[in-house]
C-alpha positions as CSV (number, residue, x, y, z in Angstrom):
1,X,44.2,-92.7,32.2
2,X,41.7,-92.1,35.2
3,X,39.2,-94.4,35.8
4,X,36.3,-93.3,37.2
5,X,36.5,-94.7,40.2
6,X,39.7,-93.2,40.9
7,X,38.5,-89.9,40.4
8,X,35.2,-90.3,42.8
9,X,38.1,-91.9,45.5
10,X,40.2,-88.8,45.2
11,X,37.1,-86.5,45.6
12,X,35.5,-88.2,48.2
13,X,39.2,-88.7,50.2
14,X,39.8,-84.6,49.3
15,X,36.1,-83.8,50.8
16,X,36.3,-85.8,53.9
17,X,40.2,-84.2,55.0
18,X,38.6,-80.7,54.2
19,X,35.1,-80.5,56.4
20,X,33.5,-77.6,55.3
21,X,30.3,-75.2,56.5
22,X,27.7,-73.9,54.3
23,X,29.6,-70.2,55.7
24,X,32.9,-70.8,53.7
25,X,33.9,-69.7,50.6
26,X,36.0,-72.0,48.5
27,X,38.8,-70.0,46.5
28,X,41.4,-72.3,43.9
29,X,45.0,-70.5,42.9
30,X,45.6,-74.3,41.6
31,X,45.8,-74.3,37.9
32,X,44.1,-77.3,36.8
33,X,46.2,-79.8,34.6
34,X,45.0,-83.0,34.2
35,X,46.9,-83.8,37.3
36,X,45.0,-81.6,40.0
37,X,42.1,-80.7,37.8
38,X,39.4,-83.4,38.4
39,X,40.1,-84.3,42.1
40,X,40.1,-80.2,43.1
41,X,37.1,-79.7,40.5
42,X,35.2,-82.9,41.7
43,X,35.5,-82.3,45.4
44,X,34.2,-78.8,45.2
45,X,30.8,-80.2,44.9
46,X,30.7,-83.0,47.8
């Protein structure tokens, strides 16, 4: 079980290795099992 916690750490970690501008475009080919699902999800919108 994810706590929440863990899933704001992995979305905050994600966002901070990936520095984005307001001029890219975010595309996911990831499907989005309960493995990869929250972190990619959740990071999309730091």
């Amino acid at each position: 079980m994810h706590s929440h916690h863990n899933i704001l750490a992995n979305a905050q970690g994600t966002a901070m290795m990936h520095v984005r501008t307001e001029s890219d475009v975010m595309v996911n080919s990831l499907p989005l099992p309960m493995s990869t699902g929250p972190g990619v999800f959740n990071s999309g919108f730091m």
